[in-house]
C-alpha positions as a printed Julia matrix, in Angstrom:
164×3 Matrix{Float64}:
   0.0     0.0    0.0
   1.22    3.09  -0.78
   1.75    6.06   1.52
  -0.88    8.34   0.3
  -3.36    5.06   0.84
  -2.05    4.76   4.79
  -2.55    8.01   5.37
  -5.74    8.13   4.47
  -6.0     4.82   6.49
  -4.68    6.75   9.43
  -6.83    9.77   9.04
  -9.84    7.96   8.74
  -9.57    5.27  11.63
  -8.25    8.08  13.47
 -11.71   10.05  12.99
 -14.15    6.97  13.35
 -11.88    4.67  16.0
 -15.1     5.39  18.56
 -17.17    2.88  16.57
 -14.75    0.25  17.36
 -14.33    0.83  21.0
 -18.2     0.83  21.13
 -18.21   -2.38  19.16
 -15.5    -3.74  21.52
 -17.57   -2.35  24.5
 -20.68   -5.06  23.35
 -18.67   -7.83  23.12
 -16.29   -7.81  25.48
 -16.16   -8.03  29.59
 -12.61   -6.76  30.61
 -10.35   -4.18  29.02
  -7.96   -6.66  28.22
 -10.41   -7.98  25.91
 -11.16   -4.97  24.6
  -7.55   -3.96  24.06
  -6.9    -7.33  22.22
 -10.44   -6.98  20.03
  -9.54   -3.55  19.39
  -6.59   -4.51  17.68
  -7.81   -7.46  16.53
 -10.2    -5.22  14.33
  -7.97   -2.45  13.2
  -5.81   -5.89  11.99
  -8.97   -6.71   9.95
  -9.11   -2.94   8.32
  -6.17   -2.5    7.84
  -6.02   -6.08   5.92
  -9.63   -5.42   3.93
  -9.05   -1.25   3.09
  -7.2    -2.04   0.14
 -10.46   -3.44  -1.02
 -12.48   -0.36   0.24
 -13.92    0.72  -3.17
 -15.79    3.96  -1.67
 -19.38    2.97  -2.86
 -20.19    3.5    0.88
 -18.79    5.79   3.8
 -15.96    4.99   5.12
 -17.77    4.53   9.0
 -20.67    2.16   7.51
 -17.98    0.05   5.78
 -16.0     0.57   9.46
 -19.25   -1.06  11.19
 -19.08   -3.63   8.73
 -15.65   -4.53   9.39
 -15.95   -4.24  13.21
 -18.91   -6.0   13.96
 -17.94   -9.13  11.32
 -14.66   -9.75  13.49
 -16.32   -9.09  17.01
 -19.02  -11.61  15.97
 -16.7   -14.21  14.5
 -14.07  -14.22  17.69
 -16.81  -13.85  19.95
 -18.32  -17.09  19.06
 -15.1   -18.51  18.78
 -13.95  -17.71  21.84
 -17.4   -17.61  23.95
 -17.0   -21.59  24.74
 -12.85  -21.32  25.64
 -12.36  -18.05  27.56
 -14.2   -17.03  30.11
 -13.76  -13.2   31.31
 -14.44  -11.22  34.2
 -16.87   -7.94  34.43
 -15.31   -4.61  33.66
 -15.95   -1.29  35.02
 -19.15   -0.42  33.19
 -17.61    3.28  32.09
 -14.35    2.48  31.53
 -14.55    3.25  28.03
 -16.15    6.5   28.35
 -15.65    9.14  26.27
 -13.88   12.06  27.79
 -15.63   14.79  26.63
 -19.23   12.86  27.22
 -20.04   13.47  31.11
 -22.29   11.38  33.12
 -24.26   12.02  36.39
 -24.73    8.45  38.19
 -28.45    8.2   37.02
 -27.03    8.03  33.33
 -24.3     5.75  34.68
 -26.38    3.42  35.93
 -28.96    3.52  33.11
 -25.77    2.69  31.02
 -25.11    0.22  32.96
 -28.55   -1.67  33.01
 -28.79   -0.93  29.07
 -25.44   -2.51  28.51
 -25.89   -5.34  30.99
 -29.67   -5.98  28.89
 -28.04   -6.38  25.53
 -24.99   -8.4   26.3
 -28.08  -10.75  27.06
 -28.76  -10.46  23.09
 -27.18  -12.81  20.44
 -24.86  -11.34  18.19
 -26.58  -10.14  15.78
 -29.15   -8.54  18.01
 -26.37   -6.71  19.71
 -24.97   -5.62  16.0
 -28.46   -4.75  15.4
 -29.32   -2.71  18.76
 -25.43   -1.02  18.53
 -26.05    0.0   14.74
 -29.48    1.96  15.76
 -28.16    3.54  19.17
 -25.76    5.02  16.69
 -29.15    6.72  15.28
 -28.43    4.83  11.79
 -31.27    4.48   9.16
 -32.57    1.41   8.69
 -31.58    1.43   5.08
 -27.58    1.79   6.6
 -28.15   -0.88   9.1
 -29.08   -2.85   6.53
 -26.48   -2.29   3.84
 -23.99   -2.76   7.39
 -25.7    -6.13   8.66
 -26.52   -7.37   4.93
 -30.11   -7.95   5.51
 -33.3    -6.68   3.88
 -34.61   -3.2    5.58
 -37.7    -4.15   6.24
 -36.0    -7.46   8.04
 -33.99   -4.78  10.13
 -37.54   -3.21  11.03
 -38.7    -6.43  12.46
 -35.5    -7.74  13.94
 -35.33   -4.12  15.84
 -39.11   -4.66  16.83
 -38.32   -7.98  18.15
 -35.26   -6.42  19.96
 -37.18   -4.09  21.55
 -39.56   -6.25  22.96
 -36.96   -8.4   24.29
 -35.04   -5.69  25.95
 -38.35   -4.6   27.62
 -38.73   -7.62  29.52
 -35.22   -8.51  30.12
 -35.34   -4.66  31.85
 -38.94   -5.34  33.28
 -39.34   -8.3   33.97
């Protein structure tokens, strides 16, 4: 790759690299996981950008990227490794502030959908992101009006893990 192509590489992950830490937020437990998925899917970008062809932006293609390697190591390593709970805010963004009702709101939210399968969490991640359905779908490569029903279902099923 040429130098013009890794900067661009650079500039871009450099601007977006919140989606992965919130994609390594769902499907992880400790930061040491998250460290190791984090780099784990900058591996994968890095590896696939060459490919990148544009016809998308850059952060839907990013989602794509992320949530395809989270999903694939976390069901290869969710019968082998078993991890320990992290501090719910660890992650946080600095400039975001919290008061402890939205901390622990978080944390309930975050607890409910690690209770999800994977592609419910992909799902739920994509439209707490405020994406369109049509983008979720392009990202999750499903029909839009299956991403209206999945995220229907979703809802439902966060309701009464929340209430129950």
């Amino acid at each position: 790759m040429n130098r013009e192509l890794e900067h661009l590489f650079v500039t871009e992950l450099e601007q977006n690299q919140n989606i992965v830490h919130k994609v390594c937020r769902l499907y992880t437990n400790d930061s040491d996981s998250h460290n190791d998925l984090f780099q784990e899917i900058t591996i994968q970008l890095w590896k696939a950008y060459p490919k990148f062809r544009g016809e998308a932006k850059f952060s839907t293609w990013m989602y794509r990227v992320a949530l395809n390697t989270a999903i694939t190591l976390y069901r290869k390593s969710k019968t082998s490794i078993a991890t320990q709970d992290f501090e719910p805010l660890a992650y946080k963004i600095k400039s975001e502030e919290y008061n402890d009702e939205e901390e622990q709101q978080l944390t309930l939210l975050y607890s409910a959908i690690k209770e999800l399968n994977d592609i419910e969490k992909a799902l739920v991640f994509l439209y707490l992101e405020d994406k369109d359905y049509r983008e979720i779908s392009e990202t999750l490569g499903i029909s839009e009006v299956n991403a209206r029903v999945k995220m229907n279902r979703v809802k439902t099923k966060l309701k009464t893990i929340l209430n129950p």
